[in-house]
BAKOL-545562 format. One record per residue (C-alpha): residue number from 1; x negated, y negated, z. Coordinates in nm, 3 decimals, padded with zeros to 5 digits. Each point is the difference from the previous one (the first is absolute). Layout:
BEGIN
{bami NUM, {X, Y, Z}}
...
//
This chain:
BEGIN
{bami 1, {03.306, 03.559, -00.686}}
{bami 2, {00.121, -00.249, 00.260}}
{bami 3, {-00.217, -00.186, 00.169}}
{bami 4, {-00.180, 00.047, 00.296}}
{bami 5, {00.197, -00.221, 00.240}}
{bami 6, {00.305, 00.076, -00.181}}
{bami 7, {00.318, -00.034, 00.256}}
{bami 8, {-00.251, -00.210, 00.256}}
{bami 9, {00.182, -00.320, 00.055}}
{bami 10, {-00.138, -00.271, 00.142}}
{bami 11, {00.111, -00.343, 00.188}}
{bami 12, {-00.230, -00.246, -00.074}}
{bami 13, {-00.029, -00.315, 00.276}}
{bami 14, {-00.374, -00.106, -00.110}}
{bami 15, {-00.105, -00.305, -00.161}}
{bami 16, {-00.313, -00.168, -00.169}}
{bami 17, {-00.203, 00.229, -00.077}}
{bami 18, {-00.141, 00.301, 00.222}}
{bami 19, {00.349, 00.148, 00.049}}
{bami 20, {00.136, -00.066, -00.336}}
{bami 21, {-00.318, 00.155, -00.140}}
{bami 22, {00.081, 00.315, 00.211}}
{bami 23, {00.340, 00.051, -00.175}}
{bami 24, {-00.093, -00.058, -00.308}}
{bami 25, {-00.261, 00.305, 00.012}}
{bami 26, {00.328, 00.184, 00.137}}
{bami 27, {00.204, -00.097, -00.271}}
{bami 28, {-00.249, 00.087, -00.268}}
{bami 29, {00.029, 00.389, 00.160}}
{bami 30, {00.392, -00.052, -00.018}}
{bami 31, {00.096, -00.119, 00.275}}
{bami 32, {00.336, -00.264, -00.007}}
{bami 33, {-00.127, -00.298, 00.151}}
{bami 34, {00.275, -00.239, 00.206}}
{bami 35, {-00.164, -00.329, 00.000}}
{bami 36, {00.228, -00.193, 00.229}}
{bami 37, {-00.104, -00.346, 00.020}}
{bami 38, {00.149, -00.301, 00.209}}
{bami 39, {00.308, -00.151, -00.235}}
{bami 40, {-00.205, -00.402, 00.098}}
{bami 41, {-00.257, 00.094, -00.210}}
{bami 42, {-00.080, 00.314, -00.066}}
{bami 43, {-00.408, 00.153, 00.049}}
{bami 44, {-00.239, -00.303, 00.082}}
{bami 45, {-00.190, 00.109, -00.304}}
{bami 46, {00.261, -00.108, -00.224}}
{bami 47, {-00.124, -00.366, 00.075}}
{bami 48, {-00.366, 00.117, -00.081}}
{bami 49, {-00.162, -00.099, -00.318}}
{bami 50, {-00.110, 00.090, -00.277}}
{bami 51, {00.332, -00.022, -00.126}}
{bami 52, {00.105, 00.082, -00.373}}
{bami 53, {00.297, -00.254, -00.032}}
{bami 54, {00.214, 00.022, 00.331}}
{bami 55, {-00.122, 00.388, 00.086}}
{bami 56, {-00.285, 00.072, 00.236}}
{bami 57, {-00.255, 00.189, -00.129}}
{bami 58, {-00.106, 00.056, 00.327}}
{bami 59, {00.308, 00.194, 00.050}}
{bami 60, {00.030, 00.134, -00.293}}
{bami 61, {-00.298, 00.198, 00.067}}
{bami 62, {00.079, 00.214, 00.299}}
{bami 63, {00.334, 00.039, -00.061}}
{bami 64, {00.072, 00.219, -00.254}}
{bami 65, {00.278, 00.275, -00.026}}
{bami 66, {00.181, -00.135, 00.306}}
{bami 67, {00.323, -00.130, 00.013}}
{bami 68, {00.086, -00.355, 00.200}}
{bami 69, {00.249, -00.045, 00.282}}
{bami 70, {00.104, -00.313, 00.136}}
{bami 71, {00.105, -00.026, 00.341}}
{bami 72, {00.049, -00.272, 00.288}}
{bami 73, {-00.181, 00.202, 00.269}}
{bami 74, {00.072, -00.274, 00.245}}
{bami 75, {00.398, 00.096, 00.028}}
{bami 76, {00.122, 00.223, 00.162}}
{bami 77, {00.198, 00.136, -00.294}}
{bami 78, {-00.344, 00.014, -00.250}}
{bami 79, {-00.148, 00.192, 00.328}}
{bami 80, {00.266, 00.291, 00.018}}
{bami 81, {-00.098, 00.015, -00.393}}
{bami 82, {-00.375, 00.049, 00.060}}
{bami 83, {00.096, 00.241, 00.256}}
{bami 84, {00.270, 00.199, -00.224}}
{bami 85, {-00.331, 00.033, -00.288}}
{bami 86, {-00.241, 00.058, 00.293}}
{bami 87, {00.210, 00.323, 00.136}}
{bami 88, {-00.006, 00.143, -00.368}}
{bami 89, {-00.354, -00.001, -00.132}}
{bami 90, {-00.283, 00.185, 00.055}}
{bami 91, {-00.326, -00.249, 00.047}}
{bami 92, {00.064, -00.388, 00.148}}
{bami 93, {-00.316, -00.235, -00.104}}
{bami 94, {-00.055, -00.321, 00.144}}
{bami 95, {-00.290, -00.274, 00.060}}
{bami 96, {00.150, -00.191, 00.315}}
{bami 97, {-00.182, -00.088, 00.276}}
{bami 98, {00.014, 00.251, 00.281}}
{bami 99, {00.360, 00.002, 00.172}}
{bami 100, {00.187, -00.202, -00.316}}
{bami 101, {00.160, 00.317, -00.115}}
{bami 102, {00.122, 00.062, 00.344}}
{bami 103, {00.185, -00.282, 00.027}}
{bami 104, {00.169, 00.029, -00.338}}
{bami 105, {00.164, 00.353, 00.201}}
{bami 106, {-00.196, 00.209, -00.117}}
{bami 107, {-00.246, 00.118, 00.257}}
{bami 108, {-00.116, 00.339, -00.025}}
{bami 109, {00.257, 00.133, 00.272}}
{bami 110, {00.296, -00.123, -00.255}}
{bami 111, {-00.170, 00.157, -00.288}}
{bami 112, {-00.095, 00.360, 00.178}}
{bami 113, {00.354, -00.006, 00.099}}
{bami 114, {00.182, -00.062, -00.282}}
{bami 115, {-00.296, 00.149, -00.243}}
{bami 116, {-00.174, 00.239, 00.137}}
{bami 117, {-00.216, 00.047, -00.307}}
{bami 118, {-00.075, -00.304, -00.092}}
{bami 119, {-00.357, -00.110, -00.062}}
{bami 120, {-00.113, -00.358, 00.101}}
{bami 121, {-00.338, -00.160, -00.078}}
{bami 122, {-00.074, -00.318, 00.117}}
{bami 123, {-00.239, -00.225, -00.163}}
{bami 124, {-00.131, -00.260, 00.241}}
{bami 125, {-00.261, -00.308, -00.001}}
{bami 126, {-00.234, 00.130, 00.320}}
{bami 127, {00.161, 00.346, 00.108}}
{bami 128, {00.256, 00.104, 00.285}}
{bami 129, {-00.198, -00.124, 00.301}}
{bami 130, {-00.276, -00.257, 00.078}}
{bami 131, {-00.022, -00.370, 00.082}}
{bami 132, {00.083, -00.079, -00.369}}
{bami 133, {00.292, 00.256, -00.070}}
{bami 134, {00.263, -00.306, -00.028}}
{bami 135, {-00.237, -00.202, -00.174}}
{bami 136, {00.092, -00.038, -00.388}}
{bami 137, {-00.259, 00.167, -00.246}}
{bami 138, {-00.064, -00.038, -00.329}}
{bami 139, {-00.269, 00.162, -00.291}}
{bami 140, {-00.292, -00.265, 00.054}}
{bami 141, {00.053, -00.010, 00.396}}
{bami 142, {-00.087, 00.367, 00.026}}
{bami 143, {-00.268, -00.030, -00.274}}
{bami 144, {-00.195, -00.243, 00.215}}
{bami 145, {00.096, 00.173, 00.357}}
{bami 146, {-00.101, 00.334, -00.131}}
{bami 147, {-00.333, -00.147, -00.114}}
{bami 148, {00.046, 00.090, -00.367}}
{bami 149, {-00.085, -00.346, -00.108}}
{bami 150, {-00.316, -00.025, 00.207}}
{bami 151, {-00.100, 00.267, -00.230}}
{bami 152, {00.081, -00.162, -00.306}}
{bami 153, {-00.150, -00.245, -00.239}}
{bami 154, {-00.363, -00.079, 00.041}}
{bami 155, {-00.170, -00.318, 00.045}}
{bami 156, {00.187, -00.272, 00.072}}
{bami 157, {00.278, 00.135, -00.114}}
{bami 158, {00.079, 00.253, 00.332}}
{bami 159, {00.225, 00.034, 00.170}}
{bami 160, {00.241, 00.080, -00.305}}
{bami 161, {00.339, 00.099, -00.041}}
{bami 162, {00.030, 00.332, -00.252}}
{bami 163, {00.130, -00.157, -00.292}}
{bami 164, {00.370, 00.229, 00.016}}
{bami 165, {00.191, 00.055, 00.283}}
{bami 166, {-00.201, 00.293, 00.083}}
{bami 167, {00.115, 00.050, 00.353}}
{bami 168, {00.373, -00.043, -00.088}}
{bami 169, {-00.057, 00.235, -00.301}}
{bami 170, {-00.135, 00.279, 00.241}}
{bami 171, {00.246, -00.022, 00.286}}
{bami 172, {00.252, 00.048, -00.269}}
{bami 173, {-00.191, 00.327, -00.148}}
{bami 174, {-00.041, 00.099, 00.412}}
{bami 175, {00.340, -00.037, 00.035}}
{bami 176, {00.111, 00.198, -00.262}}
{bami 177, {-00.196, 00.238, 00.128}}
{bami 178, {00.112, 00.046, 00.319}}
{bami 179, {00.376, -00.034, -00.142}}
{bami 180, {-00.102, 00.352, -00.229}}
{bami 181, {-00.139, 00.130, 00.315}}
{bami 182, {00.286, -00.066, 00.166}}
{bami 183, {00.251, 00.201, -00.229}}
{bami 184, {-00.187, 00.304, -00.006}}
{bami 185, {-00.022, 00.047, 00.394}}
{bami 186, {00.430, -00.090, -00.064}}
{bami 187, {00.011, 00.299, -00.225}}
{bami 188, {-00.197, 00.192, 00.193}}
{bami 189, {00.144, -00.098, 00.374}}
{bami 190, {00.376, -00.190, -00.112}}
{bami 191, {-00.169, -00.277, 00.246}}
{bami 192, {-00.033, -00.413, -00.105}}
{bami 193, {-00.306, -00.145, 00.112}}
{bami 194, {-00.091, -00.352, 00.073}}
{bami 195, {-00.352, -00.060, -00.220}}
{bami 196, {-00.184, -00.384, 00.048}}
{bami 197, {-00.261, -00.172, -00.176}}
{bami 198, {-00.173, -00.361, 00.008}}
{bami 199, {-00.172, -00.192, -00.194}}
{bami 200, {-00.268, -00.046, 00.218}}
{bami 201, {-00.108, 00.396, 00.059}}
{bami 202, {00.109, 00.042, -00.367}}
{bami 203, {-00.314, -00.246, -00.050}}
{bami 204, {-00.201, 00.139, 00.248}}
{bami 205, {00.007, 00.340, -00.126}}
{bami 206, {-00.128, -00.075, -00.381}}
{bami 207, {-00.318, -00.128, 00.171}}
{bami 208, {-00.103, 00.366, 00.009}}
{bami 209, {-00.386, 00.073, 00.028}}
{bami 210, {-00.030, -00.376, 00.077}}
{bami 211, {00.139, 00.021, 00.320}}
{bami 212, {-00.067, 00.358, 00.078}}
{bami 213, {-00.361, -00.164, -00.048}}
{bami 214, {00.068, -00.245, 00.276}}
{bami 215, {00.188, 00.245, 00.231}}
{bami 216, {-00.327, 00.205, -00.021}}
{bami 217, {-00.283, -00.212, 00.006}}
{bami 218, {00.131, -00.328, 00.048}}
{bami 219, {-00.121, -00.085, -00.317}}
{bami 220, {00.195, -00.347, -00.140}}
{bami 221, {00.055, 00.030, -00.360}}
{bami 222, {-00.070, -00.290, -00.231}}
{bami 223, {00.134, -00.120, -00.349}}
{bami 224, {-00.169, 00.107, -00.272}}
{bami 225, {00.176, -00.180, -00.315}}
{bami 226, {-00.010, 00.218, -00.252}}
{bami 227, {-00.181, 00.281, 00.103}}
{bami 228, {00.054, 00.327, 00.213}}
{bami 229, {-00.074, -00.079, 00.381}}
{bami 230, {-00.246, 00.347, -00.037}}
{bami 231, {-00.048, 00.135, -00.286}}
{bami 232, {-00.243, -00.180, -00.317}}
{bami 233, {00.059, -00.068, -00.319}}
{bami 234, {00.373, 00.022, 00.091}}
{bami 235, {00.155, -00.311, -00.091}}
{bami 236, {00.094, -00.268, -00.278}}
{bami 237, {-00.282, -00.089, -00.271}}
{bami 238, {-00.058, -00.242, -00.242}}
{bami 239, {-00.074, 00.138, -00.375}}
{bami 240, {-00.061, -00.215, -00.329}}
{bami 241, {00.357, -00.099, 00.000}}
{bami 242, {00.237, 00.100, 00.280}}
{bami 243, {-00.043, 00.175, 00.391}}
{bami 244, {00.040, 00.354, 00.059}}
{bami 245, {00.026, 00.217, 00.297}}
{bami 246, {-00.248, 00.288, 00.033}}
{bami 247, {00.024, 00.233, 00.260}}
{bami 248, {-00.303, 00.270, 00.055}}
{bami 249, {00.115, 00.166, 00.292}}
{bami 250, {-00.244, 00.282, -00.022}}
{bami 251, {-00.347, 00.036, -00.068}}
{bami 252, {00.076, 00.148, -00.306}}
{bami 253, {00.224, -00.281, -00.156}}
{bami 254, {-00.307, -00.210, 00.107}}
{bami 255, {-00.268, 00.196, -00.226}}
{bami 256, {00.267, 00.010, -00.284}}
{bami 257, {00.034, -00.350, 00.014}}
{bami 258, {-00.373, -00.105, 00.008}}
{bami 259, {00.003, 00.240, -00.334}}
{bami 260, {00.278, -00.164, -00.181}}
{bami 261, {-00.130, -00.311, 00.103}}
{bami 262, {-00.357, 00.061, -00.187}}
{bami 263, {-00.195, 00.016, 00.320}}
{bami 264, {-00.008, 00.329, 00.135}}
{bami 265, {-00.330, -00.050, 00.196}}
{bami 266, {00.236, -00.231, 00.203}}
{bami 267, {00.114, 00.293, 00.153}}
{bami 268, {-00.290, 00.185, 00.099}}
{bami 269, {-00.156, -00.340, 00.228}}
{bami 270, {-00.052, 00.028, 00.349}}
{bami 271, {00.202, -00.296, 00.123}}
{bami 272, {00.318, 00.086, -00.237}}
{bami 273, {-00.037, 00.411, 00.063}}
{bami 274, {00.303, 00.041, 00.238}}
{bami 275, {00.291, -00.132, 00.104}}
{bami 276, {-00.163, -00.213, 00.316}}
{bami 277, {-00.294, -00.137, -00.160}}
{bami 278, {00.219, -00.089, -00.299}}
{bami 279, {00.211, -00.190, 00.219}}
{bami 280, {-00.283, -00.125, 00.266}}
{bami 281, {-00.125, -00.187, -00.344}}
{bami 282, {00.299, -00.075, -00.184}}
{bami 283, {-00.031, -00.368, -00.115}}
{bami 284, {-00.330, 00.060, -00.225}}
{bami 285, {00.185, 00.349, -00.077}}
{bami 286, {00.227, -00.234, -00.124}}
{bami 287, {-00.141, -00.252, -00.187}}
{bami 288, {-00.200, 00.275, -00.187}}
{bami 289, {00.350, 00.192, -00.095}}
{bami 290, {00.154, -00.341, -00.107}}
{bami 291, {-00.314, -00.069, -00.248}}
{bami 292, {00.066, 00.320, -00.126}}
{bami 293, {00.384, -00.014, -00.029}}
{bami 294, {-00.037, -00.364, -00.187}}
{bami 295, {-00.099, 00.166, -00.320}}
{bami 296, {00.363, 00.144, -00.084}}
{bami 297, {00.319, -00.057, 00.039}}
{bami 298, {00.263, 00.156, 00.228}}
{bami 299, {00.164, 00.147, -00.242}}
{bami 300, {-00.309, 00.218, -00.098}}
{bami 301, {-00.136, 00.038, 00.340}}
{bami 302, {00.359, 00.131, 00.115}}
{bami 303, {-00.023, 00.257, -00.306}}
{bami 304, {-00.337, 00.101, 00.067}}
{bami 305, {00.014, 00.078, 00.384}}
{bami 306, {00.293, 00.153, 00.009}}
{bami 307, {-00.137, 00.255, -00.272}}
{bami 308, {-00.244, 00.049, 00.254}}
{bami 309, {00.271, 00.074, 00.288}}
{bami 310, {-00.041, -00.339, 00.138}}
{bami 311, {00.277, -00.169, 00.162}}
{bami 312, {00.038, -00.318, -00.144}}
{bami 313, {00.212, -00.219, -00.100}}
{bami 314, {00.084, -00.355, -00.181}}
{bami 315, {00.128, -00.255, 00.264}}
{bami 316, {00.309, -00.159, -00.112}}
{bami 317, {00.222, -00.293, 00.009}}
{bami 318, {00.408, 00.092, 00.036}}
{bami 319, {00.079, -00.005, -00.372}}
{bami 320, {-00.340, 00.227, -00.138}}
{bami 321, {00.116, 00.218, 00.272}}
{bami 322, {00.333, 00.053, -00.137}}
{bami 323, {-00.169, -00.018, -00.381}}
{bami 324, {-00.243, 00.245, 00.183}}
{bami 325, {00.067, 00.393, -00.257}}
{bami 326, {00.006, 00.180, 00.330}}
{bami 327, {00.227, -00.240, 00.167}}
{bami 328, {00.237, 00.038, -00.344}}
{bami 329, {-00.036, 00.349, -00.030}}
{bami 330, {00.181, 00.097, 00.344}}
{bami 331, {00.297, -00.207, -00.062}}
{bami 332, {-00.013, -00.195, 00.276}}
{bami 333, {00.259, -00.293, -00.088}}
{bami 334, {00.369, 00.111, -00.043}}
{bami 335, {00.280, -00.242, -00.145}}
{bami 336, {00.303, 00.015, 00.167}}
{bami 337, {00.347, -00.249, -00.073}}
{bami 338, {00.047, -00.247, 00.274}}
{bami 339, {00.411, -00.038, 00.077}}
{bami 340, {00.004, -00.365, -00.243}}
{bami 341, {-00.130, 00.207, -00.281}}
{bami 342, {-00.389, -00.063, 00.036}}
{bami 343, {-00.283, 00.186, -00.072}}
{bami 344, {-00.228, 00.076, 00.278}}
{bami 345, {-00.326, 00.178, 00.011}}
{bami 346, {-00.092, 00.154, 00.359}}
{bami 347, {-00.286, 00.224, 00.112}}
{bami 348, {00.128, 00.339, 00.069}}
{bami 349, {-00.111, 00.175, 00.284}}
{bami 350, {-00.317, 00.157, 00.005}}
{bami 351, {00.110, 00.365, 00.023}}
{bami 352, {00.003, 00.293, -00.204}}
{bami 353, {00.204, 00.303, 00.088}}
{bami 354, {-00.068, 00.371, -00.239}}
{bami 355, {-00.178, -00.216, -00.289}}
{bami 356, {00.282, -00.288, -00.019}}
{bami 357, {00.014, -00.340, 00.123}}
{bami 358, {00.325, -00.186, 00.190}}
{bami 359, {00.222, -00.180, -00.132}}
{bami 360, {00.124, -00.327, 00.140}}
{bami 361, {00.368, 00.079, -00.013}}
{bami 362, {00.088, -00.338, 00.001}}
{bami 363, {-00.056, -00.413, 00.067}}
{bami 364, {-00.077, -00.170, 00.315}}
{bami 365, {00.343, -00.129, 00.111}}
{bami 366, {-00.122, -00.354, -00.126}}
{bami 367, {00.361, -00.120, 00.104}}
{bami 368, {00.084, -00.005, 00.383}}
{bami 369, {00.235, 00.208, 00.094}}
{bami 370, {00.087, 00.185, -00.342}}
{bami 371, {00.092, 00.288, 00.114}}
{bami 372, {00.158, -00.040, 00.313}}
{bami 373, {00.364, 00.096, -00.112}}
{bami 374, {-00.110, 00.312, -00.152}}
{bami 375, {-00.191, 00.179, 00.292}}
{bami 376, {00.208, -00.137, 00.272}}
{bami 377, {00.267, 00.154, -00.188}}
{bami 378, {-00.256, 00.287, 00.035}}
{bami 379, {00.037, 00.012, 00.421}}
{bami 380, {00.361, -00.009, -00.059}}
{bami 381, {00.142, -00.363, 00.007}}
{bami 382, {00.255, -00.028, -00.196}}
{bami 383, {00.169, -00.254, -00.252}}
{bami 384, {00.185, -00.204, 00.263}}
{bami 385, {-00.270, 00.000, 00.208}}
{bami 386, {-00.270, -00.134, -00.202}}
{bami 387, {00.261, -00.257, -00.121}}
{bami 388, {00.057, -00.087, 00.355}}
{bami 389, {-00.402, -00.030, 00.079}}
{bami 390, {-00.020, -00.205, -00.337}}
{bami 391, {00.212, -00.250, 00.169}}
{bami 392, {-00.129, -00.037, 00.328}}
{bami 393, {-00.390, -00.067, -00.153}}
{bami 394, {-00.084, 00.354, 00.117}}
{bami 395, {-00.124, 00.114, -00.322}}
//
């Protein structure tokens, strides 16, 4: 069966992180991924630790199953190439500021004109319009504009950044979406569409009840560590050995944990009866579930609530998470042959499609450029001419 974006080809202008993200998730559906990069250096995360030798993990990360380009954009010669690919794919990604990709030639004009279907998203710092629309964005900018830190950490330790690129991450994910959307109003219409994202409304939008609770009541959320902003015991626990998460989001997870705990009457007092009152006195709540938990370890607390239909779970460092049976058991890390002959093991994406998982088809283009003879040979240049580019530093 081919895949599902089998045939979808895709020019990829993006960089970092939010846009390369974006094709990856495309490429794991099938897609074939043209990562052109500058020929002075290639993505800036190719420069961005951690590094494994010379390569970029960075980059190795969100670039899988693509293949690299190398182009001087800046003459006029490595222009009329971008524009050759750009009339002969079906989606265009990029991450410049607002207006960049107009003055490369290829406003949206060009494009409808000489591809009418094409399908453009644009992944920008602060959005199309506004004060700040020029202004350069990156992950921890919108992550303390959007007022996701303020809402992070406790103590002393607010505001705080998420510990990933979280707002990168989701733009990408957004993106993708809106690039999916995109192709099945094409099949259904035979019309491109121009489809935008930023980093900043990216961020804005994962703040969810948090700022549908300020847009209502003018309620300010606070951090909370640890714990859920609402709902108690929700949140990470110390046991005998290691911290846990348990989540009761229901009344009834609440009574089945005061039973697997030992202390069912827990459950039946006044002040811990509901979901408001539990959280109106949540720090003795808490100091009386932590006495409890302090008897046993994780690992048997873990066993025992979730044989009560708790969810639970341990709370791990990078490697227990990959050493994690679960983690092992869906096959998340794929090994794929870099082009010097290297093992390297890459998260796959996290899809499943009719009970199978996708398969990275092949290594982030760890070498600038690597395939640049092959696909331009794809838009039709031919021997002489990519000889003649060769020489003049085009390619």
């Amino acid at each position: 069966m081919k895949p599902l974006l089998h045939g979808v080809r895709v020019l990829d202008l993006s960089r970092a992180l939010a846009g390369p993200l974006c094709t990856s998730l495309l490429a794991d559906f099938g897609a074939d991924i043209i990562k052109v990069e500058s020929i002075g250096g290639g993505d800036s995360s190719r420069q961005w630790p951690p590094f494994d030798g010379s390569d970029s993990l960075y980059f190795a990360s969100v670039n899988r199953s693509k293949r690299s380009v190398a182009l001087d954009m800046r003459t006029d010669e490595g222009r009329k190439l971008l524009h050759r690919m750009a009339s002969d794919v079906d989606v265009i990604v990029e991450n410049f500021r607002p207006g960049v990709l107009a003055a490369m030639g290829l406003d949206q004009d060009t494009l409808r004109r000489d591809n009418p279907g094409v399908i453009v998203m644009s992944v920008s710092g602060f959005g199309p319009t506004g004060p700040d629309r020029f202004a350069p964005g990156l992950d921890q900018v919108a992550q303390g504009m959007s007022g996701l830190m303020s809402v992070t950490g406790g103590g002393d330790n607010t505001p705080m950044r998420v510990g990933v690129p979280i707002i990168d991450t989701v733009s990408g994910i957004y993106a993708a979406l809106g690039i999916t959307a995109a192709l099945v109003a094409r099949s259904r219409d035979g019309e491109g569409h121009h489809v935008q994202t930023s980093l900043i409304e990216s961020a804005l939008s994962i703040m969810t009840f948090q700022a549908q609770d300020y847009l209502s009541t003018g309620r300010v959320s606070e951090p909370n560590g640890n714990t859920h902003p609402t709902i108690t015991p929700y949140g990470c626990f110390d046991t005998a050995d290691y911290p846990i998460i348990i989540a009761t989001g229901s009344d009834k997870h609440w009574e089945a944990l005061c039973a697997v705990l030992g202390d069912p009457e827990l459950a039946e007092r006044p002040d811990y009866a509901t979901g408001v009152s539990r959280l109106e006195h949540r720090d003795r709540l808490t100091k009386e579930l932590l006495e409890l938990l302090s008897h046993r370890s994780a690992a048997e607390w873990v066993t025992a609530m979730r044989s009560a239909g708790i969810p639970c779970g341990p709370v791990h460092s990078i490697d227990q998470a990959f050493a994690d049976p679960q983690v092992q058991a869906l096959d998340m890390v794929q090994t794929v042959t870099t082009p010097d002959g290297n093992d390297l093991p890459l998260l796959r994406g996290p899809f499943w499609v009719d009970s199978e998982t996708l398969p990275i088809r092949n290594a982030p283009p760890m070498v600038l450029g690597q395939d640049t003879d092959a696909v331009l040979a794809e838009f039709g240049v031919g021997e002489a001419e990519l000889d003649g580019l060769h020489r003049a530093g085009v390619i």
